[in-house]
NUMARDO-470605 format. One line per field, with one value per atom (N, C-alpha, C, O): atom name; x, y, z; residue number from 0. Coordinates in steps of 0.001 Angstrom, whole numbers. Example, Ala and Ser with C-alpha at 12.3 -4.5 7.8 and 13.67 -1.06 7.14 Angstrom:
BEGIN
atomo = [N; CA; C; O; N; CA; C; O]
c1 = [13190; 12300; 13200; 14236; 12850; 13670; 12900; 13409]
c2 = [-5690; -4500; -3300; -3319; -2250; -1060; 30; 1138]
c3 = [7800; 7800; 7800; 8465; 7080; 7140; 7870; 8039]
num = [0; 0; 0; 0; 1; 1; 1; 1]
! end
This chain:
BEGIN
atomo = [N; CA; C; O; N; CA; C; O; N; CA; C; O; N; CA; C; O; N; CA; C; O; N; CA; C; O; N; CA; C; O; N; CA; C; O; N; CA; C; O; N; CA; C; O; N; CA; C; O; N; CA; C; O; N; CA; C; O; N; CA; C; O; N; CA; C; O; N; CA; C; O; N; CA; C; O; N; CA; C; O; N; CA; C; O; N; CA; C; O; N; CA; C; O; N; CA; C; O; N; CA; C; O; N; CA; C; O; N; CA; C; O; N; CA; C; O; N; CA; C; O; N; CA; C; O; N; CA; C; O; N; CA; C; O; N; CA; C; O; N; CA; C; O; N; CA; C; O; N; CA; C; O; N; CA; C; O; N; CA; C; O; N; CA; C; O; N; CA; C; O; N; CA; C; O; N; CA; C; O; N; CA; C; O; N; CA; C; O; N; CA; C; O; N; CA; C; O; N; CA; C; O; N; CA; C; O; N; CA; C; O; N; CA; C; O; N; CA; C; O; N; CA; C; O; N; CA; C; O; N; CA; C; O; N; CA; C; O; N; CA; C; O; N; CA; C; O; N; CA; C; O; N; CA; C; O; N; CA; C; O; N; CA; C; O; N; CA; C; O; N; CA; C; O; N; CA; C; O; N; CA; C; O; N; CA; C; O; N; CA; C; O; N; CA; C; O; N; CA; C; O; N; CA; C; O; N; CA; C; O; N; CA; C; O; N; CA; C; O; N; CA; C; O; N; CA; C; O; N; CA; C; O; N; CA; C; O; N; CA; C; O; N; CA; C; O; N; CA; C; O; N; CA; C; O; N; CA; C; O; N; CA; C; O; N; CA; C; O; N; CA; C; O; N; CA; C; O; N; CA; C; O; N; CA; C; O; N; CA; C; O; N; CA; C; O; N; CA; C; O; N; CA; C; O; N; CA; C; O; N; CA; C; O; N; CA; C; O; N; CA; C; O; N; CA; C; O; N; CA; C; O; N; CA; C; O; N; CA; C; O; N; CA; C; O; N; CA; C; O; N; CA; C; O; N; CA; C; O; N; CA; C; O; N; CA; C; O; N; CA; C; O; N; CA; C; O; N; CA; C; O; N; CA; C; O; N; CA; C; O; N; CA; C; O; N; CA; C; O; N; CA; C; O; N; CA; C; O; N; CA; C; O; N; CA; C; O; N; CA; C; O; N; CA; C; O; N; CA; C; O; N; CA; C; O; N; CA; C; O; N; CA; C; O; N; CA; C; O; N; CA; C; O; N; CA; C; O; N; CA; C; O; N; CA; C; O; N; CA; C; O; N; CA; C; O; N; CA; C; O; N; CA; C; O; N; CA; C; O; N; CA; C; O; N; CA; C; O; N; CA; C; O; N; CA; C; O; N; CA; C; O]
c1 = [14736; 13776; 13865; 13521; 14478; 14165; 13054; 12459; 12252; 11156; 11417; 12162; 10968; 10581; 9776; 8558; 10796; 10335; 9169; 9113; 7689; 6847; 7220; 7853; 6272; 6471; 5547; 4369; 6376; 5429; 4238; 4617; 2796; 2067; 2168; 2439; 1863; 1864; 941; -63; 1454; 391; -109; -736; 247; -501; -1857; -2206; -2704; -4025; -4472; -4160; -4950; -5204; -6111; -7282; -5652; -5942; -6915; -7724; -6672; -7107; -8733; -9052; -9786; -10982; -11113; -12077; -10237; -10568; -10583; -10725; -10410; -11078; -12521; -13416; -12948; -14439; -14993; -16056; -14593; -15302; -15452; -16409; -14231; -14358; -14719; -14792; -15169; -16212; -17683; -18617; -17270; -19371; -19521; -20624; -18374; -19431; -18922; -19464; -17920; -18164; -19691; -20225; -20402; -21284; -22723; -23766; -22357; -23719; -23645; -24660; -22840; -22590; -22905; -24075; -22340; -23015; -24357; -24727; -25258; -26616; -26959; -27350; -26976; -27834; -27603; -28099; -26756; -26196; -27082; -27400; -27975; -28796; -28264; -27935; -28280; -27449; -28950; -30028; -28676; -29966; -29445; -28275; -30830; -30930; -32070; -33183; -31962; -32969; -33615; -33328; -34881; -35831; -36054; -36421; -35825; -36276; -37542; -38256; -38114; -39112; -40013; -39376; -41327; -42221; -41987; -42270; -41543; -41670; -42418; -42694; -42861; -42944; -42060; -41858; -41217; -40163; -40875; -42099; -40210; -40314; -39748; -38744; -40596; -40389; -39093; -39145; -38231; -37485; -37449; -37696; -37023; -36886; -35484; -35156; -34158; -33205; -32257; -31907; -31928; -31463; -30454; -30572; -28833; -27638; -27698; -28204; -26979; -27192; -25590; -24912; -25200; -24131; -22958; -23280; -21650; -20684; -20678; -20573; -20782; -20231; -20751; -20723; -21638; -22067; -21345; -21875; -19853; -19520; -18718; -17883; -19060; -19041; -20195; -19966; -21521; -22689; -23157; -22903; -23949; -24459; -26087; -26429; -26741; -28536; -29653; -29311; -30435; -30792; -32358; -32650; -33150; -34891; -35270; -34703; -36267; -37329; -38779; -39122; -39681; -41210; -41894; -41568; -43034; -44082; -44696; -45350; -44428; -44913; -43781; -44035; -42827; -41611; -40511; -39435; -40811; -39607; -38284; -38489; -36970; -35832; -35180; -35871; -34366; -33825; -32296; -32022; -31646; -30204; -29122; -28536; -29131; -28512; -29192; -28619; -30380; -31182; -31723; -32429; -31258; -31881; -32540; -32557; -33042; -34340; -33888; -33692; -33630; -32725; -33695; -34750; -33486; -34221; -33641; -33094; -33743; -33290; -31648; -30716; -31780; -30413; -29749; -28784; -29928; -29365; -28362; -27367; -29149; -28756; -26874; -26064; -26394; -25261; -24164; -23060; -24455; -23916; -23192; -22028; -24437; -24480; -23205; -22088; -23885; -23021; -21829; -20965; -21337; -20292; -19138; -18319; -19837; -19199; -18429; -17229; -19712; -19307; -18349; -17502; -18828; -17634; -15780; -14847; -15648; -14730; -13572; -12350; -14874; -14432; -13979; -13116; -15089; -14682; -14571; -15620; -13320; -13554; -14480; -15296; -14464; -15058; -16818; -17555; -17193; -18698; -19328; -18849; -20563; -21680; -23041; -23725; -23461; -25030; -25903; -25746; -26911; -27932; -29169; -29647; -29848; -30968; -32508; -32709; -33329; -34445; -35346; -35156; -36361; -37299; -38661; -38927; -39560; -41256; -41157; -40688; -41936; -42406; -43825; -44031; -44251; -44879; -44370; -45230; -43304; -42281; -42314; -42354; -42306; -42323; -40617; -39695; -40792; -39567; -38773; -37677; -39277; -38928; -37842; -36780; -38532; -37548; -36539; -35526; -36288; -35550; -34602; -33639; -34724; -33980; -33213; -31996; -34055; -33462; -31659; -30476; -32561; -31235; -30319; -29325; -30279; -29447; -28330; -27206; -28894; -28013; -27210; -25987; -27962; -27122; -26052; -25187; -25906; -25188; -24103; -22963; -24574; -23176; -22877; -22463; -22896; -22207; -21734; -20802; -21996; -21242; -20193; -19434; -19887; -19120; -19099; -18176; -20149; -20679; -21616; -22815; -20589; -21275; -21659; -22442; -21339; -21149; -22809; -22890; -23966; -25331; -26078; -26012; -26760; -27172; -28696; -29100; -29677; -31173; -31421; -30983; -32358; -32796; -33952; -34911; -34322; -35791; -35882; -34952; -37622; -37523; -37634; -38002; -37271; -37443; -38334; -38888; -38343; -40113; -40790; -40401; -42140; -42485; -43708; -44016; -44182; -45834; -46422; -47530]
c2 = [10157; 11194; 12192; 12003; 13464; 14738; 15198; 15371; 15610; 16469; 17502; 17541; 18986; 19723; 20645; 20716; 21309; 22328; 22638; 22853; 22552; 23374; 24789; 25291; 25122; 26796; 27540; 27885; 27653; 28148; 29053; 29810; 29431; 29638; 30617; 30272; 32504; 33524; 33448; 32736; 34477; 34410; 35301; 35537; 36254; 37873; 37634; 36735; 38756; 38694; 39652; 40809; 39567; 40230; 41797; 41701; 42853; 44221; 44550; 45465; 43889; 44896; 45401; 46402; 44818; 45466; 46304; 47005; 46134; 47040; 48303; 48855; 48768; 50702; 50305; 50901; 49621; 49522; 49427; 50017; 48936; 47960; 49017; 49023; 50087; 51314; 51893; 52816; 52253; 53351; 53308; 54006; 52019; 51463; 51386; 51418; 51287; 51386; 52719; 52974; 53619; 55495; 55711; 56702; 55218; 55721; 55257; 55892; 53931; 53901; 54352; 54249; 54737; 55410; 56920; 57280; 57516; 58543; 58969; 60143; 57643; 57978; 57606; 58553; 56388; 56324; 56907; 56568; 57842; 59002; 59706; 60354; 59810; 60986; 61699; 61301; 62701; 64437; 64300; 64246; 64256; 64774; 65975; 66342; 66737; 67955; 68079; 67640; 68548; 68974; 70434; 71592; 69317; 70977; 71713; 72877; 71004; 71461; 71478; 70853; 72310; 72715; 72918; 73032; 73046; 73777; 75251; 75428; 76150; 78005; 78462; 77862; 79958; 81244; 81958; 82024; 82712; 83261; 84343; 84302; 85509; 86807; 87302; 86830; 88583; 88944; 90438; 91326; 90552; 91772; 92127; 91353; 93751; 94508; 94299; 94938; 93722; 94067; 92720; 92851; 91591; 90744; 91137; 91834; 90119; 89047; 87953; 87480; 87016; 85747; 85473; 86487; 84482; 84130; 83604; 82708; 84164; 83520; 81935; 81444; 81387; 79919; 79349; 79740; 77820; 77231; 76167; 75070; 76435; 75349; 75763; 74989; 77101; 76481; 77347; 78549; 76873; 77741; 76203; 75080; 76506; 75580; 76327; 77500; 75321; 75808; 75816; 74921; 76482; 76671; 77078; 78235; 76077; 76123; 76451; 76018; 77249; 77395; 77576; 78290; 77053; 76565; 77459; 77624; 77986; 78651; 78066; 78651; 76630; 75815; 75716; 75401; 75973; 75970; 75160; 75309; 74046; 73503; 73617; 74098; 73295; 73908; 72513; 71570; 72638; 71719; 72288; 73351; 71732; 72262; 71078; 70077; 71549; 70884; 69381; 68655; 68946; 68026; 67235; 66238; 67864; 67062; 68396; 69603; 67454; 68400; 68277; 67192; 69812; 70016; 70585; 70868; 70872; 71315; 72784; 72938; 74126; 74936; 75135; 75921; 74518; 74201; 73184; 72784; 72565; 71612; 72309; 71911; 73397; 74271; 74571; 74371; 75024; 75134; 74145; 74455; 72922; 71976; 71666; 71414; 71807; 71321; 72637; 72500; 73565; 74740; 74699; 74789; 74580; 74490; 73609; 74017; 72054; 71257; 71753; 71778; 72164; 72532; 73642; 73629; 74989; 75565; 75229; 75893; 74608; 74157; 73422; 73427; 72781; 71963; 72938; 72910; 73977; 75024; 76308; 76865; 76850; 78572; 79356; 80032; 79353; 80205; 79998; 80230; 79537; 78657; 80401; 81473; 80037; 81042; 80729; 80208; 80986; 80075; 80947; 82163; 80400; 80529; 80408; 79301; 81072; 81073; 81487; 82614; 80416; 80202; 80418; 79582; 81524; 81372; 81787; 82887; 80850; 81209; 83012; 83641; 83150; 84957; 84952; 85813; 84120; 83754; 82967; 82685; 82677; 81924; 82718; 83923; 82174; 83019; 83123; 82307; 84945; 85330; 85228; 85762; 84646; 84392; 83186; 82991; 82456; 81165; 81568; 81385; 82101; 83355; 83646; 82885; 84726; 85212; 83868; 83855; 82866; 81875; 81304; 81131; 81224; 80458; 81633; 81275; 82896; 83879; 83400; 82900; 83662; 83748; 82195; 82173; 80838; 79677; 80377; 80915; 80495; 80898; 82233; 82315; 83040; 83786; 82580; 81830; 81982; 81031; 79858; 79194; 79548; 78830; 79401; 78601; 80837; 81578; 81709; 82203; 81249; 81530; 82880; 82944; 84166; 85557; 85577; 86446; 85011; 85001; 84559; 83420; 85373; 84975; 85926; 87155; 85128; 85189; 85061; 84025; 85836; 85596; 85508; 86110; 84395; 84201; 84692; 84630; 85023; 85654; 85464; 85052; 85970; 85750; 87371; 88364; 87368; 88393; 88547; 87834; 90241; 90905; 91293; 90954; 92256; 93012; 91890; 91010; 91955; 90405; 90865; 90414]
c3 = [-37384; -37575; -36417; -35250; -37054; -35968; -35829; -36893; -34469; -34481; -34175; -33196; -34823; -34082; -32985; -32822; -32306; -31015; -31964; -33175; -30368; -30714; -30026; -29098; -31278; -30343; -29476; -29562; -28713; -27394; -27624; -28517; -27238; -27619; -26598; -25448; -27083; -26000; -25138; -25113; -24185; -22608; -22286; -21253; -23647; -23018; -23550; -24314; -22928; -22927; -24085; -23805; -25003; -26188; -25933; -25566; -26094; -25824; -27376; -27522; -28020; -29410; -29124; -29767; -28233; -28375; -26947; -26638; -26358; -25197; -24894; -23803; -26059; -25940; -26634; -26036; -27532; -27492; -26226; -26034; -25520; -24479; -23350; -22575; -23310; -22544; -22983; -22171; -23937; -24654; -24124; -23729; -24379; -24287; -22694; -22149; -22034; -20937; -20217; -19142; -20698; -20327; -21141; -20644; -22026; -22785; -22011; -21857; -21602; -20437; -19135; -18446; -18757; -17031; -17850; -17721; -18377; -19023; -19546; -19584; -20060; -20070; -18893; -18210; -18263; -16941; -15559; -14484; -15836; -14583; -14554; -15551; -12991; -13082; -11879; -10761; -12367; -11220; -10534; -11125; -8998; -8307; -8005; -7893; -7846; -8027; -6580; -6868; -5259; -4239; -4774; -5079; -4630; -4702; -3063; -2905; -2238; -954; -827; -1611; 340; 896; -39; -1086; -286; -1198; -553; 632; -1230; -704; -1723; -2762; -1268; -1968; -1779; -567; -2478; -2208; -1957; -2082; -1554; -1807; -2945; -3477; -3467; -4291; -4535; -3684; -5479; -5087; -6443; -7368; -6587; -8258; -8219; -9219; -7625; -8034; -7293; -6120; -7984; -7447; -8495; -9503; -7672; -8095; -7894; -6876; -9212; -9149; -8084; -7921; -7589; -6908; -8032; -8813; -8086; -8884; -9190; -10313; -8246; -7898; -7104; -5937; -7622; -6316; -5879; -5702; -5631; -5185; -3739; -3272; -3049; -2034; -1739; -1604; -1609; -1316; -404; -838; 1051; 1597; 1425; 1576; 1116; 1060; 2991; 3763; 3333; 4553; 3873; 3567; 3730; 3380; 4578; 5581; 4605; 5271; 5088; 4146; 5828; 5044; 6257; 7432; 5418; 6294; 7349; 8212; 7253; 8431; 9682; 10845; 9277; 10422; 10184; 10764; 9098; 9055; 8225; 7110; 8484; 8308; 7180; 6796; 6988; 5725; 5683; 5125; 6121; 5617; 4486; 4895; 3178; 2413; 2733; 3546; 2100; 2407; 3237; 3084; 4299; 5827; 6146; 5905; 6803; 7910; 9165; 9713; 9875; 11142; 11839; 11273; 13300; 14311; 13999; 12907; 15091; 15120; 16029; 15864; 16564; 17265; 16602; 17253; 15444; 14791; 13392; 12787; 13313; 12072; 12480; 11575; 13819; 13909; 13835; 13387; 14280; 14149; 12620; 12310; 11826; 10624; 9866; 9369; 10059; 9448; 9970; 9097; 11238; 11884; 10409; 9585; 10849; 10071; 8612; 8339; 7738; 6820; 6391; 5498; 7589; 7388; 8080; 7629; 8702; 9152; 7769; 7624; 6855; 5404; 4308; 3430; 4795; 3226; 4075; 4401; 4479; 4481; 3771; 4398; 2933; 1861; 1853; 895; 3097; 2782; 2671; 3039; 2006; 1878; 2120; 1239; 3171; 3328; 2743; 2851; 2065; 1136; 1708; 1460; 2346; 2841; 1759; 1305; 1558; 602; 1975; 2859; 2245; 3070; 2761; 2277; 3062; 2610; 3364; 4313; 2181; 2656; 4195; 5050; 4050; 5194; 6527; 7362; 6718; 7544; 8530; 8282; 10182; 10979; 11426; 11460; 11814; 11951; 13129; 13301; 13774; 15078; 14957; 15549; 13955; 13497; 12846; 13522; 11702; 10805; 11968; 12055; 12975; 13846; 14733; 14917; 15189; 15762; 14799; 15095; 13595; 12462; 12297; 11666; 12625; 12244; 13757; 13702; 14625; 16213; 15801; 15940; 15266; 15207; 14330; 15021; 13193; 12148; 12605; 12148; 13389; 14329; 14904; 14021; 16101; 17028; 15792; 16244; 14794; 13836; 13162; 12617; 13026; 12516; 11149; 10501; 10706; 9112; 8990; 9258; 8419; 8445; 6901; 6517; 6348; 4993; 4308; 3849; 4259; 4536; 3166; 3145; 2099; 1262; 1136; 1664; 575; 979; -1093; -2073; -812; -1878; -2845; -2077; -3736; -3710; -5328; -6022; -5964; -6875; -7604; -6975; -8904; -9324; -10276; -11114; -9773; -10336; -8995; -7878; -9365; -8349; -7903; -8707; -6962; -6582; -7381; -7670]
num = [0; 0; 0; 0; 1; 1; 1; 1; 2; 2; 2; 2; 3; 3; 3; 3; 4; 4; 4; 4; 5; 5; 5; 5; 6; 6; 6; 6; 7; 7; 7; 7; 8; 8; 8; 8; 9; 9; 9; 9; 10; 10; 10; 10; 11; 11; 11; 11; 12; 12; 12; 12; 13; 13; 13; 13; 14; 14; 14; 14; 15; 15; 15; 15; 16; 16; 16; 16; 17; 17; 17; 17; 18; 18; 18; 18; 19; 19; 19; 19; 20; 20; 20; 20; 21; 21; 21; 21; 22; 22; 22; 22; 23; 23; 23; 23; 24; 24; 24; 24; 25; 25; 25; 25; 26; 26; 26; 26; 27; 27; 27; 27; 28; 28; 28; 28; 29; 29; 29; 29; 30; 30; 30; 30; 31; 31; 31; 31; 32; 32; 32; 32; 33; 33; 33; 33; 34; 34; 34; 34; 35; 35; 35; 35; 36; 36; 36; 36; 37; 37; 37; 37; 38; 38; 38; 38; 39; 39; 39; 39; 40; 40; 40; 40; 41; 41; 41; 41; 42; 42; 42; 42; 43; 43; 43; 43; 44; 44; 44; 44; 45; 45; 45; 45; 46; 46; 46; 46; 47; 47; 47; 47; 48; 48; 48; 48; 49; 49; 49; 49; 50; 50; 50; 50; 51; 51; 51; 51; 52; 52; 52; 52; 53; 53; 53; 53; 54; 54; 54; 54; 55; 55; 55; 55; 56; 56; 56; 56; 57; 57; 57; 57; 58; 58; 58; 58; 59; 59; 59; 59; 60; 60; 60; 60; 61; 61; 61; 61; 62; 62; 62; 62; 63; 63; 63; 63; 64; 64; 64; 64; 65; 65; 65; 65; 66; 66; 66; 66; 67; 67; 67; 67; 68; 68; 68; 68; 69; 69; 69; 69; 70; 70; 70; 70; 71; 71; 71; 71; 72; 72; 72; 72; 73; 73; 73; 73; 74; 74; 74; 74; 75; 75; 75; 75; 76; 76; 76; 76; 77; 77; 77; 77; 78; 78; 78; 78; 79; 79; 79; 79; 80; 80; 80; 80; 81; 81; 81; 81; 82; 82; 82; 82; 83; 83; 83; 83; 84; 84; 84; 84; 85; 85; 85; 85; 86; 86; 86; 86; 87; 87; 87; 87; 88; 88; 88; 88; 89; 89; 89; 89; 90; 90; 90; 90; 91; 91; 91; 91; 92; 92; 92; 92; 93; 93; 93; 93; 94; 94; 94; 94; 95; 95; 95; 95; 96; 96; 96; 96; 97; 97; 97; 97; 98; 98; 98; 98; 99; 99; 99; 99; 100; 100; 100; 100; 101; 101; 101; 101; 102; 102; 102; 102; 103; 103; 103; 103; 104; 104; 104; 104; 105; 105; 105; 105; 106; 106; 106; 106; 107; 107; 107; 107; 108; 108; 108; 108; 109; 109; 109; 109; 110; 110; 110; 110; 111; 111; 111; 111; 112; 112; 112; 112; 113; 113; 113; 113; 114; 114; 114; 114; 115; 115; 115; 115; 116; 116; 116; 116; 117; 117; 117; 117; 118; 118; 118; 118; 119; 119; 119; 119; 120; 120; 120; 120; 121; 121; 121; 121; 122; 122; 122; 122; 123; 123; 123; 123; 124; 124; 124; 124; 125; 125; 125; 125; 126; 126; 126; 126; 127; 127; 127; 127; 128; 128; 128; 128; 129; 129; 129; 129; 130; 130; 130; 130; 131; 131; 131; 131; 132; 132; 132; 132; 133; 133; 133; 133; 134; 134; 134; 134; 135; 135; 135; 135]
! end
C-alpha cells in the first residue's frame, strides 16, 4: 500500500478583506478628526470701509492682542520681548512669513509700538492688520 504526499498547506496571509478593513478605519479617523481652530484673545476689532482678505494662510503667523495687554502669538501667550523670539523662529522656517496682527481697538499703543520695534529686530516687515468690515 502506497500513501500519498500531503499537500502542503499555504503560508500566505489572506488579503481578500483588507481594503474593507482600510476603508473603515480612513472612515473613522475621518469622522473623529477634529481641525482645531484658535479663536485667540476675546477682541473688538476695529472697524474699516475697505478691507482685503489675504491669498493664503499658509504662511500667515497670527499676533492677538487684548485690551488688557496680553499678547498671544500663534497660541501661546508671549511677553513683549518674547514676541521676537517667536517670530524670529518662524521666519527663519518660512521666508515668505506674513504676520497678522488681530488687535483690540482699545489696546494700548504703547504695547502695539513695543510689538512693531520686536518684529523689525525679527526681520519680519511683512505686517498685516486685521479688522472687521463695515463702518461702527
Amino acid at each position: 500500500m502506497r500513501f500519498q504526499k500531503k499537500q502542503k498547506s499555504m503560508e500566505g496571509i489572506p488579503t481578500a478583506s483588507m481594503p474593507d478593513i482600510v476603508f473603515m478605519l480612513l472612515i473613522f479617523f475621518m469622522v473623529t478628526t477634529v481641525l482645531k481652530k484658535f479663536d485667540g484673545l476675546p477682541l473688538d476689532l476695529p472697524h474699516a470701509r475697505k478691507i482685503e482678505k489675504l491669498n493664503t494662510k499658509r504662511h500667515v503667523s497670527y499676533i492677538w492682542v487684548s485690551k488688557g495687554g496680553m499678547i498671544s502669538v500663534d497660541d501661546k501667550i508671549v511677553p513683549v520681548r518674547g514676541v521676537r523670539t517667536v517670530i524670529y523662529e518662524r521666519f527663519v522656517n518660512d521666508p515668505r512669513l506674513i504676520v497678522s496682527m488681530k488687535i483690540d481697538q482699545k489696546a494700548n499703543f504703547g504695547i502695539v509700538s513695543d510689538i512693531h520695534q520686536e518684529l523689525r529686530e525679527a526681520g519680519a516687515l511683512r505686517v498685516n492688520y486685521s479688522s472687521k468690515h463695515g463702518s461702527s
